[in-house]
C-alpha positions as CSV (number, residue, x, y, z in Angstrom):
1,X,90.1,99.6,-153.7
2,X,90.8,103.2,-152.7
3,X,87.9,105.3,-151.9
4,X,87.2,108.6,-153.9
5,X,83.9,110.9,-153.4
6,X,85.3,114.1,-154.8
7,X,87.2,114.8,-157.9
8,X,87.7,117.8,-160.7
9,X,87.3,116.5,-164.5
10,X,87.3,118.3,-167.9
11,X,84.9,117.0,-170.6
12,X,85.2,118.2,-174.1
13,X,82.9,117.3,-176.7
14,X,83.8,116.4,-180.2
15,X,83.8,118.7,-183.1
16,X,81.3,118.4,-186.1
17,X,83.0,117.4,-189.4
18,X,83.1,120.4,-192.2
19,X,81.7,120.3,-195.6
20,X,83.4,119.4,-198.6
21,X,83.4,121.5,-201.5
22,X,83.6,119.1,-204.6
23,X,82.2,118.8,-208.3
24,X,81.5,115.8,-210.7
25,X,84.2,115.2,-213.0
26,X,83.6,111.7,-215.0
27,X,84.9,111.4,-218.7
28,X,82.1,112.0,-221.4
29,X,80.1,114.3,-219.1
30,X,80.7,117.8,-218.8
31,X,80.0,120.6,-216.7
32,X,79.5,118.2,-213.7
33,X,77.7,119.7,-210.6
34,X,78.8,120.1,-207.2
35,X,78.9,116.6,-204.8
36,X,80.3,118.0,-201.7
37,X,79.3,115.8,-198.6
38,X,78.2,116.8,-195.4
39,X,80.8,116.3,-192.5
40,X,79.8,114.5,-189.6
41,X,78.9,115.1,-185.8
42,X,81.1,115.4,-183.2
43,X,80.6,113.1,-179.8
44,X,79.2,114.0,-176.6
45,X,79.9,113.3,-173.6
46,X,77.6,111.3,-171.2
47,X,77.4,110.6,-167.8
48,X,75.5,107.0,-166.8
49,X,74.9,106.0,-163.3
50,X,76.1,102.6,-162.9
51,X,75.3,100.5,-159.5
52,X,78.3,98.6,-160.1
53,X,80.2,101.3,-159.0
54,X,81.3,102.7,-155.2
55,X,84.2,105.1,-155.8
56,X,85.2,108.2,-158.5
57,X,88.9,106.7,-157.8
58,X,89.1,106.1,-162.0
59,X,88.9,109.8,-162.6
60,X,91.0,110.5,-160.1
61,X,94.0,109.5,-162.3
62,X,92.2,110.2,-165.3
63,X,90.3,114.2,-165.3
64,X,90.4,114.9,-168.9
65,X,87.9,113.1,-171.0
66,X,87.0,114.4,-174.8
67,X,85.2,112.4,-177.3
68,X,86.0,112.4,-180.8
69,X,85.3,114.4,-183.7
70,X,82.9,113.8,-186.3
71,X,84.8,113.4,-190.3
72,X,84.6,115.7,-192.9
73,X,82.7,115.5,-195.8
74,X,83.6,114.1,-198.8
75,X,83.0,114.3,-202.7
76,X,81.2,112.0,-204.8
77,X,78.1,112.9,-202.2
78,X,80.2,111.1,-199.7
79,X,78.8,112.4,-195.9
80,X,81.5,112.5,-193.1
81,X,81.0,109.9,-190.4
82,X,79.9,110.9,-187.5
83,X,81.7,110.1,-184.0
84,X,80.6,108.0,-181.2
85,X,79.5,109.5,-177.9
86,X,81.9,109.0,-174.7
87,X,80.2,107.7,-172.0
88,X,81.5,108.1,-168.7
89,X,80.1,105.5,-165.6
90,X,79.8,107.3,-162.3
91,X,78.3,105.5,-159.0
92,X,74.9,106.3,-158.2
93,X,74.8,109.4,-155.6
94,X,76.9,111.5,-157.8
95,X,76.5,115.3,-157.9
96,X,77.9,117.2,-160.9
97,X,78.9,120.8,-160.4
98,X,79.8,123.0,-162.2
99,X,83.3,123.7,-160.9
100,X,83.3,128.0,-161.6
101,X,79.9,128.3,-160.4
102,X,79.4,125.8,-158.2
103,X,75.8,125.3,-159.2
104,X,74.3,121.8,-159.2
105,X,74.1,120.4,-162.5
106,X,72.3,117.2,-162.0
107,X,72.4,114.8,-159.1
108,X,72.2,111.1,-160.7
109,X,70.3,109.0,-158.0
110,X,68.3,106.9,-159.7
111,X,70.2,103.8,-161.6
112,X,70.5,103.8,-165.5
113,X,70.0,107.7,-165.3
114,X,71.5,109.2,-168.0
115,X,72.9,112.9,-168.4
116,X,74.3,114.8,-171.4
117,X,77.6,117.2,-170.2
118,X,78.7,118.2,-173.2
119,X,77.0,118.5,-176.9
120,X,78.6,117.3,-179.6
121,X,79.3,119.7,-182.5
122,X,77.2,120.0,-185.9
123,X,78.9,118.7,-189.0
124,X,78.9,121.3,-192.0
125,X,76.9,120.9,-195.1
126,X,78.8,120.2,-198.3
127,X,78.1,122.5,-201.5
128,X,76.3,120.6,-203.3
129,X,73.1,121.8,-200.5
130,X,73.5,125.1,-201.4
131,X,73.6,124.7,-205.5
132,X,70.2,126.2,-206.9
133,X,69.1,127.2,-210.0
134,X,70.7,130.5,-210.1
135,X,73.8,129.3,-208.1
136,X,74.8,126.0,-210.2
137,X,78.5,125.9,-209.2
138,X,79.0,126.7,-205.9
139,X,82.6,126.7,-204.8
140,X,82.0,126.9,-200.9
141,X,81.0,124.7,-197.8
142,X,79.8,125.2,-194.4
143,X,82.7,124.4,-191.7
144,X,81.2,121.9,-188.5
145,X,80.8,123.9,-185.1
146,X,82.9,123.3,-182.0
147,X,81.5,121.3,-179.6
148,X,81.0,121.9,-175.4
149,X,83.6,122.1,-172.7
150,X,83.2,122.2,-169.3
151,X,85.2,122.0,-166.0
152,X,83.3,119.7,-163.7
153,X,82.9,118.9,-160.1
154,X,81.5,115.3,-159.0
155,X,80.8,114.9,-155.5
156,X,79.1,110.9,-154.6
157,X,76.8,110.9,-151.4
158,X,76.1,107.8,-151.0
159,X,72.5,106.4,-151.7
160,X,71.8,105.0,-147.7
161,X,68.7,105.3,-146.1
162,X,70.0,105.7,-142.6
163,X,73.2,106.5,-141.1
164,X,75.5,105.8,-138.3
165,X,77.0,108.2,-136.1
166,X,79.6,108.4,-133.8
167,X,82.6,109.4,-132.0
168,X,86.0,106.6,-133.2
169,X,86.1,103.6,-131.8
170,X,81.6,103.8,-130.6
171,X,81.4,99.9,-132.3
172,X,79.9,101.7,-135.3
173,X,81.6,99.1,-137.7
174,X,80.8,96.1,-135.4
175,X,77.0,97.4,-135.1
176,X,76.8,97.5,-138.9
177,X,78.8,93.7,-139.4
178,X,75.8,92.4,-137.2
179,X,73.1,93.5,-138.4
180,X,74.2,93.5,-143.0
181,X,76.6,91.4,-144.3
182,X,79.4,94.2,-144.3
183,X,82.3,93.3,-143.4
184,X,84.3,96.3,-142.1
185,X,87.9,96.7,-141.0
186,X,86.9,96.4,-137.2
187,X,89.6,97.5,-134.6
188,X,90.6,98.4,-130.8
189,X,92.2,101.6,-131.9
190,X,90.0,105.4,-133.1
191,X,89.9,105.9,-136.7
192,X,89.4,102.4,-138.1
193,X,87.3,103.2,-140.6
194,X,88.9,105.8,-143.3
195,X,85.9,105.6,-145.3
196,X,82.4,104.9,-145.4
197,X,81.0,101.6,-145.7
198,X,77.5,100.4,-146.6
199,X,75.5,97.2,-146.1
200,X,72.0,96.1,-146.8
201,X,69.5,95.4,-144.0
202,X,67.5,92.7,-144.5
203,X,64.6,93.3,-141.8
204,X,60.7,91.6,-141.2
205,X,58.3,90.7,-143.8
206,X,60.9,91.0,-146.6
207,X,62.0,94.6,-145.9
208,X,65.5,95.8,-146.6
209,X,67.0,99.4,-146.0
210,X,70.3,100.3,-146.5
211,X,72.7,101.6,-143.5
212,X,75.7,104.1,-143.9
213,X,79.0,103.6,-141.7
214,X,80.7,107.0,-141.9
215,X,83.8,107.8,-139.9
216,X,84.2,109.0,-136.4
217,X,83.5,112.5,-135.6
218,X,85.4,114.1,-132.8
219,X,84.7,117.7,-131.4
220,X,86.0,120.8,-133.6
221,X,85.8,118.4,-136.6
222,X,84.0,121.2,-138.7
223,X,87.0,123.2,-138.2
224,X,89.2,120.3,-139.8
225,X,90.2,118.4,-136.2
226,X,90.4,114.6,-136.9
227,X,89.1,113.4,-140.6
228,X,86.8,116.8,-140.7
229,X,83.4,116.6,-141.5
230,X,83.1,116.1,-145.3
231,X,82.3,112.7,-144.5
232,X,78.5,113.6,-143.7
233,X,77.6,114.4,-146.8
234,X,77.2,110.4,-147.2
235,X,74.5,110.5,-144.7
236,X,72.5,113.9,-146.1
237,X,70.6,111.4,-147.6
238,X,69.7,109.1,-145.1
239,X,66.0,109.5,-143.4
240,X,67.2,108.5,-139.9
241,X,70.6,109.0,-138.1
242,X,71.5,106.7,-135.1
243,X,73.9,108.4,-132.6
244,X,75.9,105.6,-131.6
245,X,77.1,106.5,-127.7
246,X,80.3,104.6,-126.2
247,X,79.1,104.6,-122.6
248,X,82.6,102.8,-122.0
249,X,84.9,105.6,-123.2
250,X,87.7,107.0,-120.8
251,X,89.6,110.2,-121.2
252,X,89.5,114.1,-120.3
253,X,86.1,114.9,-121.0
254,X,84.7,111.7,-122.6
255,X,81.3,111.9,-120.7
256,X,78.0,110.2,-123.0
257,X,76.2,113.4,-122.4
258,X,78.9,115.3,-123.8
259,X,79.5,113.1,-126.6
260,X,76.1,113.2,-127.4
261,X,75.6,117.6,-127.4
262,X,79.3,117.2,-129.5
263,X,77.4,114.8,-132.2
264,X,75.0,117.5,-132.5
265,X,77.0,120.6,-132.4
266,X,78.6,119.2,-135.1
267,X,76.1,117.9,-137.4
268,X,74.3,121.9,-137.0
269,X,77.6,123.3,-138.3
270,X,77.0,121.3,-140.9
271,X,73.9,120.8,-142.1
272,X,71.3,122.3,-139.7
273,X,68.5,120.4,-142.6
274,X,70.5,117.2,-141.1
275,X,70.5,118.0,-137.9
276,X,66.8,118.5,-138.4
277,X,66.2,114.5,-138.9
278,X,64.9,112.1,-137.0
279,X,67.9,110.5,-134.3
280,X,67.7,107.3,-132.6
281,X,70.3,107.4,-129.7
282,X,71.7,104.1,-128.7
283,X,74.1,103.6,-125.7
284,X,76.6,101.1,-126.8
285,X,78.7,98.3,-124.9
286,X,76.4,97.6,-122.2
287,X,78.9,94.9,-121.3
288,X,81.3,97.0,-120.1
289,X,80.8,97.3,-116.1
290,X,81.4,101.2,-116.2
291,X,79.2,101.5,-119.0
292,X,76.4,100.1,-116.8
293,X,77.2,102.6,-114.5
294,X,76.9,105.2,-116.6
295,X,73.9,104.1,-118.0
296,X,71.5,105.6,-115.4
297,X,72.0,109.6,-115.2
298,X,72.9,109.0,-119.0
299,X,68.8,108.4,-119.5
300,X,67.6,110.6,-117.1
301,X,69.8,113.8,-118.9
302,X,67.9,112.7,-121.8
303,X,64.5,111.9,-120.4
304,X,64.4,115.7,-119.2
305,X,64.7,116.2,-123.0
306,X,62.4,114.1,-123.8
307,X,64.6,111.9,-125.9
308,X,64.8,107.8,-125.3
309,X,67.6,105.8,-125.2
310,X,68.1,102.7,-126.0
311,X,70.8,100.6,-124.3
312,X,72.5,97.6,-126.7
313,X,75.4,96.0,-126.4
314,X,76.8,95.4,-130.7
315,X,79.2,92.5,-129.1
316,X,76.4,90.7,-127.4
317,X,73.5,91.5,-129.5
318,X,71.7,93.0,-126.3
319,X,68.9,95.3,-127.0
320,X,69.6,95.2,-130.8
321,X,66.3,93.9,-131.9
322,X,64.7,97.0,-130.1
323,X,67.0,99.5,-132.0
324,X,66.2,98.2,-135.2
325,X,62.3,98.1,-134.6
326,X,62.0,101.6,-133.7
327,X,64.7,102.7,-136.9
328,X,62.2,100.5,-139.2
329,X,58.7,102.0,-137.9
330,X,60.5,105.6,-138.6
331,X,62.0,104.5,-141.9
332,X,58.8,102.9,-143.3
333,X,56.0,104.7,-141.4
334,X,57.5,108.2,-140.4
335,X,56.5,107.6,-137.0
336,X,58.5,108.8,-134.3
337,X,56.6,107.7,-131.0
338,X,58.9,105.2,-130.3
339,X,62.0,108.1,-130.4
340,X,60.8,110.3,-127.5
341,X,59.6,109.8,-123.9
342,X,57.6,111.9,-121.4
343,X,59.4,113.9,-118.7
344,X,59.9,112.4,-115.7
345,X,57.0,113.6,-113.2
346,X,59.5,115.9,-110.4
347,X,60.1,118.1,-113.5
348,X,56.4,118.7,-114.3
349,X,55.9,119.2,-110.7
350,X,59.0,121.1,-109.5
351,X,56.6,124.2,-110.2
352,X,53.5,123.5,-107.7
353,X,56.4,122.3,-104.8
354,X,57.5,125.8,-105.2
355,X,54.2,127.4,-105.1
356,X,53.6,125.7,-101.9
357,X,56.6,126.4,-100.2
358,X,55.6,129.9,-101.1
359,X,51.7,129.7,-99.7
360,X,53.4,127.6,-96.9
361,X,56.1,130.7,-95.6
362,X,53.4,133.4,-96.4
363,X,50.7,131.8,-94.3
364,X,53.4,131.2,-91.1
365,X,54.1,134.7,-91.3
366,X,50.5,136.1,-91.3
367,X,49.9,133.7,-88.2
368,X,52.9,135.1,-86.6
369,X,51.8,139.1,-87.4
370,X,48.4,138.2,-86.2
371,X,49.7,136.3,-82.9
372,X,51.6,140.1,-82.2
373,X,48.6,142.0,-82.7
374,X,46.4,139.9,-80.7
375,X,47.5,141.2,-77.5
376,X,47.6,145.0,-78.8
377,X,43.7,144.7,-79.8
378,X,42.6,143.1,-76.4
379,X,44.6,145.7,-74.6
380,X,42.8,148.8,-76.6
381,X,39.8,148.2,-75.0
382,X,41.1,147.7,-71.5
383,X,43.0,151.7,-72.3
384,X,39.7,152.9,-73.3
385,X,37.8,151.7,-70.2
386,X,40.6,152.9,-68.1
387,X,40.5,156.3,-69.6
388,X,36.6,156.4,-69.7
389,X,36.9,155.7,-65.6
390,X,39.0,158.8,-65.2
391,X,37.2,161.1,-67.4
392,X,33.6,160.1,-65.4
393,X,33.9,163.2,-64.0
394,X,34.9,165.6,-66.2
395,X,33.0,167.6,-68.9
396,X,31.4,166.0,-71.8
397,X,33.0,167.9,-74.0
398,X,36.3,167.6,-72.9
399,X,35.6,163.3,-73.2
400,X,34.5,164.2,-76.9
401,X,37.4,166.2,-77.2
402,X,39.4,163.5,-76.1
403,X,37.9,160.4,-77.7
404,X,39.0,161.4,-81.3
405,X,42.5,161.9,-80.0
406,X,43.1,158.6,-78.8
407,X,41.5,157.3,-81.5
408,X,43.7,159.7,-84.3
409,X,47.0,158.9,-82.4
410,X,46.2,154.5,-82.2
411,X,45.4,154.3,-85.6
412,X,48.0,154.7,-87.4
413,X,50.3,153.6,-84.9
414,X,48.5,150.0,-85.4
415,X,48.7,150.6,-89.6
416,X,52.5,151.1,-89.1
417,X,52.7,148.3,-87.3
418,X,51.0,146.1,-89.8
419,X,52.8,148.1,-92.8
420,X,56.5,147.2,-91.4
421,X,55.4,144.1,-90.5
422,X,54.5,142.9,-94.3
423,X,58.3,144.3,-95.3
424,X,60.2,142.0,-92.3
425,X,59.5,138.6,-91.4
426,X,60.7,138.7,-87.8
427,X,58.5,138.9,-85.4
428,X,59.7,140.9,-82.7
429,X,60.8,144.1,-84.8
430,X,56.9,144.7,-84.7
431,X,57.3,144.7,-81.0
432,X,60.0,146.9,-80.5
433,X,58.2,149.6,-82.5
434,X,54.9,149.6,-80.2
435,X,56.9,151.2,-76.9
436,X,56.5,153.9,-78.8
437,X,53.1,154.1,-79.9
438,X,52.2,153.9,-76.1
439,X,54.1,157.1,-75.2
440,X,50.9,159.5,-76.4
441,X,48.8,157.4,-73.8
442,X,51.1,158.1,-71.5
443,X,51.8,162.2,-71.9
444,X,47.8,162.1,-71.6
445,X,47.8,161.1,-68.0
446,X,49.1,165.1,-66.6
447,X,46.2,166.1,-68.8
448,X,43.7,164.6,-67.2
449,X,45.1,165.7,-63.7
450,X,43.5,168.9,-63.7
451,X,40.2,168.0,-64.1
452,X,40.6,165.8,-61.0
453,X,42.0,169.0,-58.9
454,X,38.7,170.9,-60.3
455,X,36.7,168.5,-59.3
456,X,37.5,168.4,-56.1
457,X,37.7,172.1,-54.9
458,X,34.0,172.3,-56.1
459,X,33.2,169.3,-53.8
């Protein structure tokens, strides 16, 4: 049977019946009054969701649909018959919409719900309702009104309570053969399945969900690449969507990580409400010797996201129990411990190894300036002793003088020092910029000269 989720119908509702205009004619009894009868309802049109059914494909071939009139009235106070309503059987999931407007009518998800499209018209009263006491013979009826027409959309998304996702030829149809009774066209070639599939889940302690096989999804299918997207509107129901990973695929740019971020991209074009719900990730054909490979960076990429993976193999049954454990604690409980992991311990502490290289290279380079000025601070004093020996004889002020100077002319040759020492990390630019701070000490030297000479011609 051919799969249909989305067809354009016209529904038209029956007519109502008009009155009939009428009067009593019988032999011996005159002036007979009116017996018009009413005419009868028209049909409406009613939509019934029926569990039976999987596809729209019968109004496919069939989009016009009215229901019949209701009859008119008749004398002898004969009423019109009125007209049966049409029902229409959709599967449950169907959307109706209005097709100008595009506004949701009703969404028929429960089974047995019932929904009136179009009203049926009103028959017409007869004369003989409008004959009073004033008014014996009246020669007039009321005609029955029209009834509805609309131009209708019907969309079906699927009634499943979680979803499978994946790029063609993942194993999606062999994962959902193993674990329902489905039976799926299963293949070694992309694009086996055309259209969805669905089978029932029978899990623990007499649970049962219901799982959704959709069609692959390549990249760019939101722009109409591949099958397109409007298959994940099958799945905008489900509570929790398993991205089904080939870790065996080869081709330009078939990577699991990329496959992954693809699923995602494309499910936010979308839907970004479904991209929203909770994902079990499960790398598929662990068999494969590649896909073991593969396997490892595969979880870490995701472990620095904080996302767990789950490895299975759907031709071995590997790891499958697992899966379905943490879908079914989601699905029944709304817990989703089981679905994320804690980052791995170098990415919590990739911070503090970079604060300590810091301290680490700061602290080497204060040792190194303070190794430099070492020998500077012990040679002040030995300047200053030097200097006091060969002002001993002079005046006490000129030594008062002169203390200040040296002191005025070191300092901030020292504070340069330390300043251009803090901007560059090498140590022997410091150096090269004390020769200079000497040459003061040195120009002081012919200073001191003549008070020697003074000295000595007083002696």
């Amino acid at each position: 049977m051919k799969f249909v989720d989305e067809v354009r119908i016209f529904v038209k509702a029956g007519d109502g019946g008009n009155g009939c205009v009428s009067f009593r004619r019988e032999k011996f009894i005159e002036r007979g009054g009116p017996n018009g009868g009413d005419g009868g309802n028209g049909g409406s049109v009613i939509f019934v969701a029926d569990p039976q059914l999987t596809t729209l494909l019968d109004y496919r071939y069939q989009q016009h649909h009215r229901a019949k009139s209701g009859e008119h009235g008749m004398g002898n106070d004969c009423n019109g018959r009125a007209a049966e309503d049409m029902i229409l059987r959709v599967p449950v999931g169907t959307l109706v919409k209005d097709h100008a407007t595009e506004e949701l009518l009703v969404d028929l998800s429960q089974p047995g719900q019932v929904w009136e499209a179009a009203k049926g018209g009103r028959g017409g009263l007869g004369n003989m309702n409008f004959a009073t006491s004033t008014r014996q013979t009246p020669r007039f009826a009321q005609d029955g009104t029209k009834g509805e027409e609309h131009t209708l959309r019907l969309e079906l998304k699927l009634l499943a309570d979680v979803g499978l996702l994946g790029f063609p030829n993942a194993g999606k149809s062999t994962f959902i053969s193993r674990v329902s009774r489905a039976r799926p066209k299963i293949a070694d070639y992309p694009f086996t399945t055309l259209v969805p599939n669905l089978g029932m889940v029978q899990y623990k302690d007499d649970l049962s969900f219901v799982m959704a096989d959709i069609p692959g999804i390549i990249e760019g299918a939101s722009e109409g690449v591949g099958l397109g997207h409007q298959f994940l509107r099958h799945v905008e129901r489900c509570k929790v969507l398993i991205h089904l990973i080939d870790m065996g695929a080869e081709g330009e740019g078939r990577e699991p990580l990329h496959d992954f971020d693809v699923l995602n991209g494309e499910l936010e074009k979308y839907s970004e409400e479904l991209s929203g719900r909770p994902q079990v990730v499960a790398a598929n054909k662990q068999d494969l010797p590649d896909a073991q490979e593969r396997l490892g960076p595969f979880t870490e990429a995701l472990r620095e996201r904080g996302i767990r993976v789950f490895p299975v193999s759907c031709a071995t049954g590997e790891g499958m129990q697992a899966l379905m454990d943490a879908v079914a604690e989601v699905l029944f409980t709304g817990r989703t411990d089981k679905l994320h992991v804690e980052a791995p311990p170098r990415a919590k502490g990739a911070k503090k190894s970079v604060a300590s290289v810091a301290k680490a290279t700061i602290a080497a380079v204060r040792e190194a300036f303070s190794g430099d000025e070492s020998p500077s601070k012990k040679k002040a004093p030995a300047k200053k002793s030097a200097a006091k020996s060969a002002k001993a004889p002079a005046k006490k002020s000129a030594n008062a003088k002169k203390k200040p100077a040296t002191k005025s002319v070191k300092a901030p040759a020292s504070k340069s020092v330390k300043k251009s020492a803090a901007k560059k990390a090498p140590a022997k630019k410091p150096i090269a910029k004390k020769a200079p701070a000497k040459k003061p000490a040195a120009k002081k030297a012919p200073a001191k000269k003549p008070a020697a000479k003074k000295s000595g011609g007083r002696r």
